[in-house]
MMTF fields as JSON, N, C-alpha, C and O atoms, coordinates in Angstrom:
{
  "mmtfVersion": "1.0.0",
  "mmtfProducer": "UNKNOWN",
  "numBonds": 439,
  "numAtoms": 440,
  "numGroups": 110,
  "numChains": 1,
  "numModels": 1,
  "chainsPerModel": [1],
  "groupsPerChain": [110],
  "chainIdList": ["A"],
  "bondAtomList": [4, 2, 8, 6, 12, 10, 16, 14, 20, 18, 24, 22, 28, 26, 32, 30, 36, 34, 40, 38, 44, 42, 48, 46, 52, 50, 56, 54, 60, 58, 64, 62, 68, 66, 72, 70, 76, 74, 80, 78, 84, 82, 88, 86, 92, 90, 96, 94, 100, 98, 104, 102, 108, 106, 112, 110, 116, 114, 120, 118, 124, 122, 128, 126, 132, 130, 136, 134, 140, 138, 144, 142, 148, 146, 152, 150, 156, 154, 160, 158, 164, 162, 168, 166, 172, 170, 176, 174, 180, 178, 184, 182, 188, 186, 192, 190, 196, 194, 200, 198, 204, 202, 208, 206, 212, 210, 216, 214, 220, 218, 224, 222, 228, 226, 232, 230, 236, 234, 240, 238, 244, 242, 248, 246, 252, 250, 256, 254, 260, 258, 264, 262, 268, 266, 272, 270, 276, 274, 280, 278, 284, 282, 288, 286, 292, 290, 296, 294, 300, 298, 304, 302, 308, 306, 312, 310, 316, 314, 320, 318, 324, 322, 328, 326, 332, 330, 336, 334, 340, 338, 344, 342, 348, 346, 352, 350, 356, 354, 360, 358, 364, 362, 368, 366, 372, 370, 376, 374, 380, 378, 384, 382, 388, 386, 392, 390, 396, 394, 400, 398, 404, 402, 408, 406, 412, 410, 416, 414, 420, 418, 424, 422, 428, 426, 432, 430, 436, 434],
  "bondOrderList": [1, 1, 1, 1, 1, 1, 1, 1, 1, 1, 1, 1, 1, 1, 1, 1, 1, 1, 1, 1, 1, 1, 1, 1, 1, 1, 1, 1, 1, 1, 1, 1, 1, 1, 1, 1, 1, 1, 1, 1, 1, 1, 1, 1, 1, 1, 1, 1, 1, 1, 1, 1, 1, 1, 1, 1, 1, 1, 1, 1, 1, 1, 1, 1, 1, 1, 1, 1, 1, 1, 1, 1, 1, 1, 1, 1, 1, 1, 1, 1, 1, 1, 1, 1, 1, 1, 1, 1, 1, 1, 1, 1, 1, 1, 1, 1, 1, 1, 1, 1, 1, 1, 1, 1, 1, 1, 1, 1, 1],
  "groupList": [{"groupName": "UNK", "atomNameList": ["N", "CA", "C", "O"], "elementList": ["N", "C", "C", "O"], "formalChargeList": [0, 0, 0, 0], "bondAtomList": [1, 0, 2, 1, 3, 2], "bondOrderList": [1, 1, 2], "singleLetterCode": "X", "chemCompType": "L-PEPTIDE LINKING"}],
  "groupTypeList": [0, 0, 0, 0, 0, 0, 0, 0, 0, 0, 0, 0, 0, 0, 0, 0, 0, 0, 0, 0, 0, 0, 0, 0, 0, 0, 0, 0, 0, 0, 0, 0, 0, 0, 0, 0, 0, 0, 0, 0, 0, 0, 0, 0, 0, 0, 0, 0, 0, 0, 0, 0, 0, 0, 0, 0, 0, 0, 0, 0, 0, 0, 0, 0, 0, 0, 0, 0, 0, 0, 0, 0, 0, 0, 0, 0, 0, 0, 0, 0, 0, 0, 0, 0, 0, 0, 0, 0, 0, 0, 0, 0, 0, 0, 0, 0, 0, 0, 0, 0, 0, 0, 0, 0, 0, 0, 0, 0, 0, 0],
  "groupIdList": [1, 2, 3, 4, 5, 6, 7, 8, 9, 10, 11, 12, 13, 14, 15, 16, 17, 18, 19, 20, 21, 22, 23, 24, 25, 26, 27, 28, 29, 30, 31, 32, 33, 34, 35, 36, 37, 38, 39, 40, 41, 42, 43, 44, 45, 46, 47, 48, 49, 50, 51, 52, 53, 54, 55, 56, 57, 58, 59, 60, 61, 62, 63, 64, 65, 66, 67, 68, 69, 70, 71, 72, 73, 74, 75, 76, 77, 78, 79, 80, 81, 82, 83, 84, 85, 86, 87, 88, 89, 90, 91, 92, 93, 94, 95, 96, 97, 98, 99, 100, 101, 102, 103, 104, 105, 106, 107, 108, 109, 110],
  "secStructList": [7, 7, 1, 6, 2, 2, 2, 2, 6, 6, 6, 6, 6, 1, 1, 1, 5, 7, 7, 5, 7, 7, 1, 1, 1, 6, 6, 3, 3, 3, 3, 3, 5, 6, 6, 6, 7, 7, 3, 3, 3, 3, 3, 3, 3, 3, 6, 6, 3, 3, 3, 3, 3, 3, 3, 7, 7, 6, 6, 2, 2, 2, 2, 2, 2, 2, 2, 7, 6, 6, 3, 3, 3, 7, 6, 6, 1, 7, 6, 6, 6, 3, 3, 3, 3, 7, 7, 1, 1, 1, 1, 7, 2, 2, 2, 2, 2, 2, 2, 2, 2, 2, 2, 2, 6, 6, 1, 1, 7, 7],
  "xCoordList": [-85.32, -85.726, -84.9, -84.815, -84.283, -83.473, -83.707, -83.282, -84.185, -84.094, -85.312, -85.887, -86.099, -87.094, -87.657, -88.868, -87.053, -87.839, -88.44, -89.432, -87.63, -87.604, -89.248, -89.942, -89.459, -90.197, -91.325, -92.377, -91.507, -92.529, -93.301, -94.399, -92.222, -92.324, -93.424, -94.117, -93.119, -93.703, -95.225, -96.169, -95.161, -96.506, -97.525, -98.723, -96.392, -97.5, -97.912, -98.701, -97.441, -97.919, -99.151, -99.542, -99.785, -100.511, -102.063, -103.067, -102.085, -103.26, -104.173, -104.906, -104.111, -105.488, -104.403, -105.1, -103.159, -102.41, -101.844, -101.847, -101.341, -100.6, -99.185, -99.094, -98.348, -97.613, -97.634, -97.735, -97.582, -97.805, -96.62, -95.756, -96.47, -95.3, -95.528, -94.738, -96.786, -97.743, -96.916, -97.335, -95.597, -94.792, -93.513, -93.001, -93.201, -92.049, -91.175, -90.567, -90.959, -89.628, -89.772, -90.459, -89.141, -89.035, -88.805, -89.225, -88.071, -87.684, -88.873, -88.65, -90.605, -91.622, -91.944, -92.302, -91.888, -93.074, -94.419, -94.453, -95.347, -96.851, -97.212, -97.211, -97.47, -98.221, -99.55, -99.685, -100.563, -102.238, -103.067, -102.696, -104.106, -105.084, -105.82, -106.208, -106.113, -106.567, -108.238, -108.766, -108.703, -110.609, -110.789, -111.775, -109.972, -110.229, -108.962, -109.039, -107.735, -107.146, -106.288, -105.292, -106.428, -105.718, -104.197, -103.753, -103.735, -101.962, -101.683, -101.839, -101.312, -100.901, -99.515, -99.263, -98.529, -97.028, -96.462, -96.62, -95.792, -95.303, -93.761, -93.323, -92.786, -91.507, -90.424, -90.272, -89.771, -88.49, -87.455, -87.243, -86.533, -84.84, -84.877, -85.565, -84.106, -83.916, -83.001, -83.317, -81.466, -80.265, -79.422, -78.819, -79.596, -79.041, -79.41, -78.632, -80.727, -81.554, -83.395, -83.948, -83.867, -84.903, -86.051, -86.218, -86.776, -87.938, -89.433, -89.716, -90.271, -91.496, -92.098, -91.639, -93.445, -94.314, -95.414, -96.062, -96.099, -97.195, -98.077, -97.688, -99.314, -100.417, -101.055, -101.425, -101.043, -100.762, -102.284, -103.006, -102.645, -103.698, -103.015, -101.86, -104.138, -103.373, -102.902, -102.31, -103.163, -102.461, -101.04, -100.065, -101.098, -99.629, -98.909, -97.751, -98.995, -98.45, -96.928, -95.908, -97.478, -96.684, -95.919, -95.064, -95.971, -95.453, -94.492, -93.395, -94.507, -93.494, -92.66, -91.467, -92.97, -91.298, -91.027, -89.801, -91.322, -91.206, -89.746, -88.557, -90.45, -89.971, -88.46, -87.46, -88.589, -87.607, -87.067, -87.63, -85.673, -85.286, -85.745, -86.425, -85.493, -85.644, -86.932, -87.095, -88.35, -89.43, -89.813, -89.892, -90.108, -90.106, -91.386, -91.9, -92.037, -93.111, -93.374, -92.323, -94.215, -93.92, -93.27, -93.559, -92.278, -91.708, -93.191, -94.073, -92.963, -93.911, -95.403, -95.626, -96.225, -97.077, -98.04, -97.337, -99.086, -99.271, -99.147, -99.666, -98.292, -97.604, -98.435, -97.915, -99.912, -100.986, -101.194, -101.655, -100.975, -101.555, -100.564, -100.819, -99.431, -98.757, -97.035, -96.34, -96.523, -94.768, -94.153, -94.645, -92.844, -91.996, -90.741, -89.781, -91.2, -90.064, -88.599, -88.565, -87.39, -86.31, -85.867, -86.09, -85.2, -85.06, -83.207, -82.477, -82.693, -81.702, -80.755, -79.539, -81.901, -81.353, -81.863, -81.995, -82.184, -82.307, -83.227, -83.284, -84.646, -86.053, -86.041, -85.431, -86.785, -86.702, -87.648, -88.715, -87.416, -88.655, -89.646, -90.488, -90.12, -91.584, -92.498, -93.66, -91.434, -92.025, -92.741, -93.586, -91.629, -91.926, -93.248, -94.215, -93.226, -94.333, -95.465, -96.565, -95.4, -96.716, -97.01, -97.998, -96.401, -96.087, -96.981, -98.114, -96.322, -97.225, -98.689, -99.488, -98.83, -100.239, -101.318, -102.414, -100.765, -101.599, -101.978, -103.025, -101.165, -101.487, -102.511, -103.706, -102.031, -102.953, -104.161, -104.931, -104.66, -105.972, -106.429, -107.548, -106.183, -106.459, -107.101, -107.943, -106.011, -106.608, -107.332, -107.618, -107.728, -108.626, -109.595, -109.905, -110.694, -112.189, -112.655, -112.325, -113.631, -113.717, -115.465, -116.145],
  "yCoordList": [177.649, 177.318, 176.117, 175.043, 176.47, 175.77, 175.276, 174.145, 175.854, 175.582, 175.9, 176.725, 175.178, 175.363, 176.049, 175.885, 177.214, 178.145, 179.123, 179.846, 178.967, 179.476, 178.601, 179.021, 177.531, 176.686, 177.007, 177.038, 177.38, 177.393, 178.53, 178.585, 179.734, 181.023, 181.486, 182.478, 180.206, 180.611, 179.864, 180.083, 178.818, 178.478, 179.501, 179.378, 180.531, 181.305, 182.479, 183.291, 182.563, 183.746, 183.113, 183.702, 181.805, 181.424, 181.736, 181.603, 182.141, 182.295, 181.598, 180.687, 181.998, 181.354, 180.329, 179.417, 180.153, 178.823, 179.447, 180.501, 177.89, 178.34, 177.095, 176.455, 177.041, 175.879, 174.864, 175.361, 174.054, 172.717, 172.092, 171.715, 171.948, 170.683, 169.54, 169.275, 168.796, 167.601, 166.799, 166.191, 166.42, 165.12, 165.327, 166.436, 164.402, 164.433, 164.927, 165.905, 164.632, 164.733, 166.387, 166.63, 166.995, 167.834, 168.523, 169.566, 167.51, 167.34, 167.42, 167.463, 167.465, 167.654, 168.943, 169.297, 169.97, 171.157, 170.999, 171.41, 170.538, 170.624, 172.393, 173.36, 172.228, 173.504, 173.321, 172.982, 173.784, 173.314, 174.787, 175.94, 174.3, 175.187, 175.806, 174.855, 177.06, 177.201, 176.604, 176.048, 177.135, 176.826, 175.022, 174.646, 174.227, 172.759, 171.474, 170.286, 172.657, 171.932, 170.955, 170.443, 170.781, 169.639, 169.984, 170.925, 169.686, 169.394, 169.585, 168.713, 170.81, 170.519, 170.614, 170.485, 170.815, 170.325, 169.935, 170.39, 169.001, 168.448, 168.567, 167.977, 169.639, 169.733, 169.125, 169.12, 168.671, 167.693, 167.864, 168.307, 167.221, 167.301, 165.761, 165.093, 165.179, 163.946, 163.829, 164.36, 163.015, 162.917, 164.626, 164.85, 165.224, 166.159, 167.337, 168.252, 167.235, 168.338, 168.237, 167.254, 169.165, 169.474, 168.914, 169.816, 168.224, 167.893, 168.25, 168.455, 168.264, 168.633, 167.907, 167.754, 166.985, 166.363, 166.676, 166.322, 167.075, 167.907, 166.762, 165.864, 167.134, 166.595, 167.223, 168.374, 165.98, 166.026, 165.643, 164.937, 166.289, 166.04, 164.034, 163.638, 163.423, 162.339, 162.122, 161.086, 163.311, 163.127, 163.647, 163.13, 164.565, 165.578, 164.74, 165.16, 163.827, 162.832, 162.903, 163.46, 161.685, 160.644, 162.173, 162.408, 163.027, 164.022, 164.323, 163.865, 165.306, 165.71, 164.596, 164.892, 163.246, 162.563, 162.374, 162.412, 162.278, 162.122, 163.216, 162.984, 164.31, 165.765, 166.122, 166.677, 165.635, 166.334, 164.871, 164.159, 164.972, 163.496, 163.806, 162.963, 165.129, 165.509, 165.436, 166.021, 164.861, 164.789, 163.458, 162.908, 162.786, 161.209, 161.099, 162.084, 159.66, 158.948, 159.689, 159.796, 160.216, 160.644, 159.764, 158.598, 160.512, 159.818, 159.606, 160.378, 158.664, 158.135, 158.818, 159.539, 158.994, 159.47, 158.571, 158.055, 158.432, 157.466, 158.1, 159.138, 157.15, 157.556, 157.647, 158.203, 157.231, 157.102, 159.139, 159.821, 159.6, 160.922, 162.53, 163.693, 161.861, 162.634, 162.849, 161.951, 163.708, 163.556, 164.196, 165.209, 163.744, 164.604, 165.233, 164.778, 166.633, 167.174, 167.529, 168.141, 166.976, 167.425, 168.887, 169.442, 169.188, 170.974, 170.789, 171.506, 170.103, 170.334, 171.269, 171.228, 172.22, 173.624, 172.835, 173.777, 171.796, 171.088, 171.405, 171.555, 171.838, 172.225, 173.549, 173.986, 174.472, 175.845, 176.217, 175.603, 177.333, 177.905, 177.911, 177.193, 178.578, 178.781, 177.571, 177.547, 176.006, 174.918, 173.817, 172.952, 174.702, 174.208, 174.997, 174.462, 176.159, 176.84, 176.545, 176.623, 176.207, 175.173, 174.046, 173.982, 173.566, 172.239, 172.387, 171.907, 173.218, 173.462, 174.448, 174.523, 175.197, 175.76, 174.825, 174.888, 173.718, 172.808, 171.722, 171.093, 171.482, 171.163, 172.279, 172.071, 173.072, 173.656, 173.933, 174.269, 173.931, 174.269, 173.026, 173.284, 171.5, 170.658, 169.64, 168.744, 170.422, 170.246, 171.333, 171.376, 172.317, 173.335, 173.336, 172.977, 173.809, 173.583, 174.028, 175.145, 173.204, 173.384, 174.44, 174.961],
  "zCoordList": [132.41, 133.772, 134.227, 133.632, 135.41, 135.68, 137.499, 137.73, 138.447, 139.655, 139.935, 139.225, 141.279, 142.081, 142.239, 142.384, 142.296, 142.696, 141.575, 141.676, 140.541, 139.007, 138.354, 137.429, 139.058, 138.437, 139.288, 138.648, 141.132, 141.627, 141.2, 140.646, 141.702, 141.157, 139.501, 139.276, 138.615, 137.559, 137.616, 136.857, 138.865, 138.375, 139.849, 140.106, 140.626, 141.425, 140.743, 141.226, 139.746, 138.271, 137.399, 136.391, 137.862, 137.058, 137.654, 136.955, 138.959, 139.663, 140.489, 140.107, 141.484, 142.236, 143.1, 143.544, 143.454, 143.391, 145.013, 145.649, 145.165, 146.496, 146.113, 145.066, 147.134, 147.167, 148.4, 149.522, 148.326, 149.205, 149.776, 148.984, 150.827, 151.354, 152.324, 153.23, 152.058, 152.583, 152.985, 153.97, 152.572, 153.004, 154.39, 154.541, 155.112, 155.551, 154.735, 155.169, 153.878, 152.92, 151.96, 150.968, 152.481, 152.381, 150.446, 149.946, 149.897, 148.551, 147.75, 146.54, 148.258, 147.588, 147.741, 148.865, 146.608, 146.548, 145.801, 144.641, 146.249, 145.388, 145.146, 145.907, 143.858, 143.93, 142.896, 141.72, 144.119, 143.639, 143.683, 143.899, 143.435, 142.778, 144.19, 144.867, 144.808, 145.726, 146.127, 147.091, 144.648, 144.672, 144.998, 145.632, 144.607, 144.554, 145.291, 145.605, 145.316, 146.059, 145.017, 145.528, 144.268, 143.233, 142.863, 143.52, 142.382, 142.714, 140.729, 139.873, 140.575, 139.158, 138.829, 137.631, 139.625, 139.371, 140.717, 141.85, 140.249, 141.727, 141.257, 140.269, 142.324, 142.155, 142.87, 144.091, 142.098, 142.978, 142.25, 141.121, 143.516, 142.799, 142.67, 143.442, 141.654, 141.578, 140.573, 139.507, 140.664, 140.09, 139.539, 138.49, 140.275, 140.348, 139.472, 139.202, 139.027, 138.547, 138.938, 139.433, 138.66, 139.499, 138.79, 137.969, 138.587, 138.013, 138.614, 139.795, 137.515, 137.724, 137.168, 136.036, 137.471, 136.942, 136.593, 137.578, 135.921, 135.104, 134.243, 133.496, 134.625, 133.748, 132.307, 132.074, 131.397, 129.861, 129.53, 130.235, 128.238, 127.676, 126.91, 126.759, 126.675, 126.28, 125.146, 124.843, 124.205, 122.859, 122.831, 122.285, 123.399, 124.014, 124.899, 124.885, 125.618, 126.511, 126.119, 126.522, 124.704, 123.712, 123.305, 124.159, 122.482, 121.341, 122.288, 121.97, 124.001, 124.565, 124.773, 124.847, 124.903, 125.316, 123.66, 123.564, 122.966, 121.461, 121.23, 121.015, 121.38, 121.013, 122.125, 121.669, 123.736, 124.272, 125.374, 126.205, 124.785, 126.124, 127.254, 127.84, 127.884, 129.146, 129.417, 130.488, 128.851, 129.302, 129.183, 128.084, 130.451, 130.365, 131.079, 131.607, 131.119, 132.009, 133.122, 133.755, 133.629, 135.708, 136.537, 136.804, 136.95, 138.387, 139.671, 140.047, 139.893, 141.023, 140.445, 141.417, 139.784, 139.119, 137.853, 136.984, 137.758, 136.692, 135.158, 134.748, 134.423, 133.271, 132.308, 131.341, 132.078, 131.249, 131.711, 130.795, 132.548, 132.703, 132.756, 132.444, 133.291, 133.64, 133.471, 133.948, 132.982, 132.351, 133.123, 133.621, 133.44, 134.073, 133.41, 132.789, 133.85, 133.046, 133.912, 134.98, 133.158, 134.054, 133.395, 132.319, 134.477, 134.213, 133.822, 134.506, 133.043, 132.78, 131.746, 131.558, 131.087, 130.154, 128.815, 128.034, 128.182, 126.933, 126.924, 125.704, 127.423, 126.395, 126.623, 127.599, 125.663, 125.822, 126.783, 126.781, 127.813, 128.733, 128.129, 128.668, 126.869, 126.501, 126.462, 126.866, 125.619, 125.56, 127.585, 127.815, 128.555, 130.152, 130.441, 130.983, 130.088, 130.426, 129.616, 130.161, 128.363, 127.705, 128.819, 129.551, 128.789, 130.076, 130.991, 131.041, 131.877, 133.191, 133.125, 134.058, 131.754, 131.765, 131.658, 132.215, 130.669, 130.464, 131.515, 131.361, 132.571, 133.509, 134.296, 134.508, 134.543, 135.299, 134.803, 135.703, 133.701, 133.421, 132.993, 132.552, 132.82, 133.209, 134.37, 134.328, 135.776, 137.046, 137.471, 138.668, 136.665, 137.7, 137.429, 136.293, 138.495, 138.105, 137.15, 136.753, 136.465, 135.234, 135.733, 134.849]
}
């Protein structure tokens, strides 16, 4: 997974979801949960690849930046909760899509 749409696309396969563009700035795609509204990846371009910020259980936080450079603190996001992953080809799809499931069933109603 490499581009935006590769990344929105997989989290509108996850269900119940829509995508969001709340800001002036166009460079934000939210995509949230329809039943509650909550925001479980937030997609951006930033230094010339596409990132996504996804919410982490807090033991899994620490292990993904451990495990992959390309997964660091959240950009603009609080870093106690949430990692951002850059989409630059270095982590494997299956490990992004762990990523963002776990976000999403994190932010959805429980």
């Amino acid at each position: 997974m490499k581009t935006r749409k590769e990344a929105v696309d997989y989290c509108l396969k996850l269900g119940n979801t829509y995508e969001d563009y709340p800001f002036r700035d166009k460079n934000w795609t939210l995509m949230r949960h329809k039943e509650n509204k909550k925001v479980f990846a937030w997609i951006f371009e930033k230094e010339e690849h596409i990132w996504v910020n996804v919410k982490c259980e807090h033991g899994m936080l620490e292990l993904w930046r451990q495990v992959y450079e390309s997964v660091v603190p959240a950009f603009h996001l609080n870093k106690d909760h949430w990692n951002s992953i850059i989409l630059d080809g270095t982590i494997p799809n299956e490990e992004i899509y762990k990523m963002i499931k776990e976000s999403y069933h994190l932010t959805k109603t429980k």
